[in-house]
N, CA and C of each residue as an Amber inpcrd file, in Angstrom:
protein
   237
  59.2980000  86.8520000 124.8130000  58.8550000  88.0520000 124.1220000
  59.6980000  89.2410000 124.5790000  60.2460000  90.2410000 123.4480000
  60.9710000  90.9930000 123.8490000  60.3860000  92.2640000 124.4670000
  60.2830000  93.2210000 125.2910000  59.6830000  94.2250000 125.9930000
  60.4470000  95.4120000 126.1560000  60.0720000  96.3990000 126.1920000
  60.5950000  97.7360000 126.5580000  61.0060000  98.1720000 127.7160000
  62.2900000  98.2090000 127.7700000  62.7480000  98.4710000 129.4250000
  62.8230000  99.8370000 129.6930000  63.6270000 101.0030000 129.5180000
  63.1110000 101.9610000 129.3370000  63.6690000 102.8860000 128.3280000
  63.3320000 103.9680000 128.3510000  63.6560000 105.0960000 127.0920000
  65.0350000 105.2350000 127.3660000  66.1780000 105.9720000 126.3070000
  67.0370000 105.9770000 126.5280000  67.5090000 107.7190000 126.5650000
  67.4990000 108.4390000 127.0960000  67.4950000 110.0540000 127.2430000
  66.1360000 110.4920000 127.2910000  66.0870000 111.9540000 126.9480000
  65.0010000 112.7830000 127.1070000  63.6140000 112.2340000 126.7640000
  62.7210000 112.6950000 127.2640000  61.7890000 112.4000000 126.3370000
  61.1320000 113.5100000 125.3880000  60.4040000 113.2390000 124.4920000
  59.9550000 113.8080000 123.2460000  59.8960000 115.5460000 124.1330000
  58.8470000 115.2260000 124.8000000  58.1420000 116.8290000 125.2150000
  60.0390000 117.4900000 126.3240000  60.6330000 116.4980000 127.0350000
  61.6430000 117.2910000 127.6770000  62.4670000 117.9630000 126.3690000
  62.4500000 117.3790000 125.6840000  63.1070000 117.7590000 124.3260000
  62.8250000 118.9410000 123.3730000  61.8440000 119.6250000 123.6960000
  61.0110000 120.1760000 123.5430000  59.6790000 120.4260000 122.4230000
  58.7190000 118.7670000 122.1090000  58.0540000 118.9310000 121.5930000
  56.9590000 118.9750000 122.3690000  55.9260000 120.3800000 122.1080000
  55.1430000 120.5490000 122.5590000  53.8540000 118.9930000 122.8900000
  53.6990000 118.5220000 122.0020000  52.8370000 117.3780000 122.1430000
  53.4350000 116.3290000 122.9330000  54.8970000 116.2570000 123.0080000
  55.4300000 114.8620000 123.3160000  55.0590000 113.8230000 122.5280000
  54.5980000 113.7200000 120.7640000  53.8940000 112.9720000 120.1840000
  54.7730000 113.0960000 119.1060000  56.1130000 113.9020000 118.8310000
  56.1840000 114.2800000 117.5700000  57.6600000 114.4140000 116.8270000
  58.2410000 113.4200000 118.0940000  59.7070000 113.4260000 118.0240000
  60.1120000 112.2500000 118.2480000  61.2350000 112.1470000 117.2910000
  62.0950000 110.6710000 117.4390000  62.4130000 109.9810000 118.8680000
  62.7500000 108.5650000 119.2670000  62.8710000 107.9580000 120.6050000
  63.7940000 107.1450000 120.3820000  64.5830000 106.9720000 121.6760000
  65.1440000 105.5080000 121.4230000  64.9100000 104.6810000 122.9850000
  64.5660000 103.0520000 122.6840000  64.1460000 102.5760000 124.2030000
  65.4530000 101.4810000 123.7010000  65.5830000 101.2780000 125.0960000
  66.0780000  99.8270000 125.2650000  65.2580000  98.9710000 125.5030000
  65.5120000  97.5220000 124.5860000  64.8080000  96.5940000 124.9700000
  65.7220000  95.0790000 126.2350000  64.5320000  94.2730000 126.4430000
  65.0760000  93.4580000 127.0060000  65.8680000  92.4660000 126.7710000
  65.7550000  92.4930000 125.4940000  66.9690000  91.5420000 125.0860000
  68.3610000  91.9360000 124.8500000  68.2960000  93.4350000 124.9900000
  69.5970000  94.4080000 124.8360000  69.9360000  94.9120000 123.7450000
  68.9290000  94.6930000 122.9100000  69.2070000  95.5780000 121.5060000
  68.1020000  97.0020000 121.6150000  67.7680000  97.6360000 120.6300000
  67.4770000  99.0550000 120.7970000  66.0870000  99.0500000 119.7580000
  64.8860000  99.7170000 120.2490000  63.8670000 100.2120000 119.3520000
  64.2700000 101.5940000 119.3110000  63.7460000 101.9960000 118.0270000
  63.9930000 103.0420000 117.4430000  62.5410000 103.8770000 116.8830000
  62.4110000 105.4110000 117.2420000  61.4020000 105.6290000 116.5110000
  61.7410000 107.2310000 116.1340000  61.5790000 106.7730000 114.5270000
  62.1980000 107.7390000 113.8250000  61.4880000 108.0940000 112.4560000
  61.9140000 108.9420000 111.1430000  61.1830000 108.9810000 110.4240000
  61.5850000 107.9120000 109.2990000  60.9120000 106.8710000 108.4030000
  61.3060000 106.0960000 107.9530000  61.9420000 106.3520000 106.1730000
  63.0880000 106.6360000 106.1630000  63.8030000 107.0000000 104.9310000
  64.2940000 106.2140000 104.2590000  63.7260000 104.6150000 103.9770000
  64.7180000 103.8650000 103.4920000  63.9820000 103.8970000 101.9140000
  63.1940000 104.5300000 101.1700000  63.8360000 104.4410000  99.6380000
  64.2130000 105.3900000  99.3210000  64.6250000 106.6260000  99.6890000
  65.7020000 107.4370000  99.6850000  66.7120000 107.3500000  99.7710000
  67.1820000 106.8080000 100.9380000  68.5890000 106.6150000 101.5810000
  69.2300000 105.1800000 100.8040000  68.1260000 103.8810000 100.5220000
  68.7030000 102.8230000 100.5330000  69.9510000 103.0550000  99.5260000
  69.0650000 103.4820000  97.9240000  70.0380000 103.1400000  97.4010000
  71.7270000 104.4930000  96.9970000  71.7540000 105.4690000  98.7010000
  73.3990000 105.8290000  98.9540000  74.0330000 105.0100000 100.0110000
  73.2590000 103.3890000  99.8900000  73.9850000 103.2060000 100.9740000
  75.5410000 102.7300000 100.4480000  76.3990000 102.2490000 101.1240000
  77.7360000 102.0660000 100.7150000  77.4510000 100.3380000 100.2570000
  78.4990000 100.0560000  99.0890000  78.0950000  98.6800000  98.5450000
  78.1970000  97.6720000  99.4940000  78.9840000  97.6750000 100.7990000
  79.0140000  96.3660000 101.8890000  77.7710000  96.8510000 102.9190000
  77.0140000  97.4370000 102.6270000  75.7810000  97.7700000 103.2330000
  74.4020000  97.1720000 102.4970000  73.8750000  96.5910000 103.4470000
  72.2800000  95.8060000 103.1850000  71.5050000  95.8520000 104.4080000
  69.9780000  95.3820000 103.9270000  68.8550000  95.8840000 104.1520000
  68.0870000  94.3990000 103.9770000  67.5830000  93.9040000 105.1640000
  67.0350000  92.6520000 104.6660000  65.7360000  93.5170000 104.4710000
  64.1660000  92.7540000 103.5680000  63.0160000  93.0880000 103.6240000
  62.5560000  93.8570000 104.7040000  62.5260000  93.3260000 105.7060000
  61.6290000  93.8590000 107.3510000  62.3750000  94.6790000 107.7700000
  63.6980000  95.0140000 107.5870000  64.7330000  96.2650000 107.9540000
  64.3320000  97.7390000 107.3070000  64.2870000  98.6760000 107.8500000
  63.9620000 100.2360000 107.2910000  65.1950000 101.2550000 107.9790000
  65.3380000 102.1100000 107.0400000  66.4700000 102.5280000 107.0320000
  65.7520000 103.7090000 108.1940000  65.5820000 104.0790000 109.5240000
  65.0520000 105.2110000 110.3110000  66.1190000 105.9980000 110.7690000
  65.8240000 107.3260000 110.4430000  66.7660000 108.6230000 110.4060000
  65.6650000 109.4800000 112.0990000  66.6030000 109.7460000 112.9130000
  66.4420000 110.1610000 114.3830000  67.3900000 111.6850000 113.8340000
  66.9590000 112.5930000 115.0690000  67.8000000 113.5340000 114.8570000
  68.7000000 113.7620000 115.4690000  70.3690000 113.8290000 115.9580000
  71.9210000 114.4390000 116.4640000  71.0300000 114.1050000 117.6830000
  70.3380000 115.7770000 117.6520000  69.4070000 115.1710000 119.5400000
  69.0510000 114.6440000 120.1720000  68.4770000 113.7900000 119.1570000
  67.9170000 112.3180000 120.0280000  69.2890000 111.2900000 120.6400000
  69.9230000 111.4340000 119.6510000  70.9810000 110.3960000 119.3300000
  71.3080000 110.7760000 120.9090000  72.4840000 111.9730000 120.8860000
  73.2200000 112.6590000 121.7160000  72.5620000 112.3540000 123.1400000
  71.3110000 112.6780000 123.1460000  70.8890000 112.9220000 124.3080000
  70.6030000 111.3960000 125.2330000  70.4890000 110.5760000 124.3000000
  70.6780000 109.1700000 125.0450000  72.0170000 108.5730000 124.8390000
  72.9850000 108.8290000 124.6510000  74.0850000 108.5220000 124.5800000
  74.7160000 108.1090000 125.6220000  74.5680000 108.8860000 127.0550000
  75.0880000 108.2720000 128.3200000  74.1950000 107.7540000 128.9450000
  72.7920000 107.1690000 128.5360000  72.1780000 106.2820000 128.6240000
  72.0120000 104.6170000 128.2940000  73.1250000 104.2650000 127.4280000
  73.3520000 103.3270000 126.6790000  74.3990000 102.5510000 126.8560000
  74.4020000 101.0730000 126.9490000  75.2630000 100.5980000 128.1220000
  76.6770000 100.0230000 127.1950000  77.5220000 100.3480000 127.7910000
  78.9270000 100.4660000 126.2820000  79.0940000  98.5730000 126.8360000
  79.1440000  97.8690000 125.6830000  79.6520000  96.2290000 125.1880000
  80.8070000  96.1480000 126.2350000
């Protein structure tokens, strides 16, 4: 079973949402791929995606903001 190892940058409230409830995340998991929590834009976005771009069923297209991204960036372990 795959598990949450830990967050990858700031967290929500260091970031500055007052709740810490209300802002995008990114964790690493244990298998070494990435959860994501973001706002979910995929029938908007799906169909600009570029034509060698797909989307199986259970896939959602989640839009995070620069900040989030950025801020875990030297958190994230380069291949």
């Amino acid at each position: 079973m795959t598990t949450v190892i830990r967050r990858t940058g700031a967290s929500p409230r260091a970031r500055g949402s007052a709740s810490g409830q209300s802002r995008p995340d990114i964790f690493e998991l244990s298998d070494g791929s990435f959860a994501v929590i973001g706002r979910d834009a995929t029938r908007g976005l799906e169909p600009e995606l570029p034509s060698d771009a797909a989307r199986a069923d259970y896939e959602r297209i989640v839009v995070i903001t620069c900040e989030t991204l950025v801020q875990a960036e030297d958190n994230i372990p380069r291949a």
